[in-house]
C-alpha positions in Angstrom: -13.7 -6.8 15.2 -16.0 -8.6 12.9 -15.2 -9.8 9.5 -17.1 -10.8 6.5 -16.3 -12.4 3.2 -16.4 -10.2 -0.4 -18.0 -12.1 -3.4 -14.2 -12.5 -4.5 -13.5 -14.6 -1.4 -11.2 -12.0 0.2 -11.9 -11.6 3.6 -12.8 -8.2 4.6 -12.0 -6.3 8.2 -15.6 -5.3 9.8 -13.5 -2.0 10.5 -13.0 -0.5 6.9 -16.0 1.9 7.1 -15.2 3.1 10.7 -12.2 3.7 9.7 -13.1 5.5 7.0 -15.9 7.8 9.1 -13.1 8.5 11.3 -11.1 10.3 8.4 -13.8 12.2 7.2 -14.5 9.9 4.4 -17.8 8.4 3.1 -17.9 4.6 3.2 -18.4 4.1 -0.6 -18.6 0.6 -2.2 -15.3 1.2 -3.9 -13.5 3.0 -1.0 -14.5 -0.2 1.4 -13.3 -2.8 -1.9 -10.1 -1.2 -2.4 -9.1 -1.2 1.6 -10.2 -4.5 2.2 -8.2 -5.5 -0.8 -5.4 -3.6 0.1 -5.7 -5.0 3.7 -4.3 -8.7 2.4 -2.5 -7.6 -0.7 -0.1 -5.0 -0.1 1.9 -3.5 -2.5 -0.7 -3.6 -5.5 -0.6 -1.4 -8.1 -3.4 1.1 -9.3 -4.4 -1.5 -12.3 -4.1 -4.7 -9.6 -6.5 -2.9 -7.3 -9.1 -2.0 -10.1 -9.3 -5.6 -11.4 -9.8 -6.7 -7.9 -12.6 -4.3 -7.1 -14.2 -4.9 -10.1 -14.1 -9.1 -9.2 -15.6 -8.1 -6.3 -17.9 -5.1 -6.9 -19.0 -5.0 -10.7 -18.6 -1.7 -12.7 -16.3 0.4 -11.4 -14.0 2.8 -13.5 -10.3 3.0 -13.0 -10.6 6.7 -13.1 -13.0 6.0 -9.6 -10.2 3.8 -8.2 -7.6 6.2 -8.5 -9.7 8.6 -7.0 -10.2 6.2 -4.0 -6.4 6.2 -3.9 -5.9 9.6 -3.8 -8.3 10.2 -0.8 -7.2 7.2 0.9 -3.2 8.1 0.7 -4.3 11.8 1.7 -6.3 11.0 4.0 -3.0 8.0 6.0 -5.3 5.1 5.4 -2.8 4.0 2.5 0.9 4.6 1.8 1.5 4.8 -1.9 5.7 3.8 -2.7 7.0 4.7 -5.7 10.0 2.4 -6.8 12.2 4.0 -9.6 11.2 2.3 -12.6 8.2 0.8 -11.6 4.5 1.6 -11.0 3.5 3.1 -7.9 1.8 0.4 -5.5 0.5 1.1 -2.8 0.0 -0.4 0.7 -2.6 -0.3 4.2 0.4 -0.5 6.3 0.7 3.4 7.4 1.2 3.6 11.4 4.8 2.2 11.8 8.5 2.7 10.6 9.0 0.0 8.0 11.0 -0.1 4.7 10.7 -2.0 1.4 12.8 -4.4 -0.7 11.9 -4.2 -4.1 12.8 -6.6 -6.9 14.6 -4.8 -10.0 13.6 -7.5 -12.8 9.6 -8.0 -11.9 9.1 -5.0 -9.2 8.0 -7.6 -6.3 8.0 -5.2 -3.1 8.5 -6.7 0.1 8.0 -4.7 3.8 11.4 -4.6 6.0 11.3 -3.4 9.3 13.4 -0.7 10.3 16.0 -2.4 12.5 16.3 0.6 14.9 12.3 0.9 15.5 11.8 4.5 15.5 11.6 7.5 12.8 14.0 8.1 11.2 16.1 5.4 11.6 19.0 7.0 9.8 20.7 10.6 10.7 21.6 12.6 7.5 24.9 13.8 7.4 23.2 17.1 7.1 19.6 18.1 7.9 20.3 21.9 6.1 17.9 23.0 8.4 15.1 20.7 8.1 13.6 19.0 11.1 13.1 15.4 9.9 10.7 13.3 10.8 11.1 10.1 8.7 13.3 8.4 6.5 12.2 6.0 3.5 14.4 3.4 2.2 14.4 0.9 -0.7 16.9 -2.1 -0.5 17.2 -3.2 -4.4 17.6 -6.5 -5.4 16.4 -9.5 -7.3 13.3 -11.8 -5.4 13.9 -15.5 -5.7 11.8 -16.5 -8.4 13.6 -13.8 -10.8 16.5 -15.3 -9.5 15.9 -19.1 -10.5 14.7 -17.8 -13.8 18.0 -16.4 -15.1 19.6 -19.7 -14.3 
């Protein structure tokens, strides 16, 4: 798969507008910045990702980036996590069973594989009739740096 470099540096997969064509989606300028950003920083909130995409695009309104978002998390390209307490960020990593660890102090959000492989990797007590399909689960904690900082 070829690759080419963005005006920000970041190094984009020569697979971003297939990928989109293959959801249905129109390979936009901002569609094809946000998922190649995404691609190498995961876990980046809404605001990240607009300051990113405007480094590496010019003019594009938040309102626009949300939008890419939206279609891109509707459409599985993106998984958008939504730690209590902290903004939602959002990720390209959509095709496997994975988990997140998520710093309470500074909201770093770190991918943990689900240590039984497949969905779900937990059994509810009950299911109340439900037939489910995945389970998501955040570990809470504090990431290193917030740690060395309080002492």
């Amino acid at each position: 798969m070829a690759s080419r470099t963005t005006s920000g540096g970041q190094v984009a997969e020569g697979g971003t507008r297939e990928r989109l064509r293959a959801v249905g989606l129109r390979a936009t300028a901002p569609r094809v910045a946000v998922l190649d950003w995404l691609s190498s920083n995961p876990h980046s909130t809404a605001e990240q990702v607009a300051g990113a995409v405007r480094r590496d695009i010019g003019s594009v309104s938040t309102q626009a980036v949300y939008d890419v978002l939206h279609a891109c998390t509707a459409a599985g390209l993106l998984r958008r996590i939504e730690p209590a307490g902290h903004p939602a960020r959002f990720e390209s990593r959509t095709a496997d069973n994975h988990h997140h660890l998520v710093c309470r102090d500074c909201g770093r959000t770190e991918d943990v594989d689900c240590v039984h492989g497949s969905a779900p990797c937990l059994t509810p007590s009950t299911t109340a009739g439900y037939s489910v399909d995945e389970a998501e689960i955040v570990f809470w904690g504090y990431c290193p740096d917030c740690r060395s900082a309080e002492q």
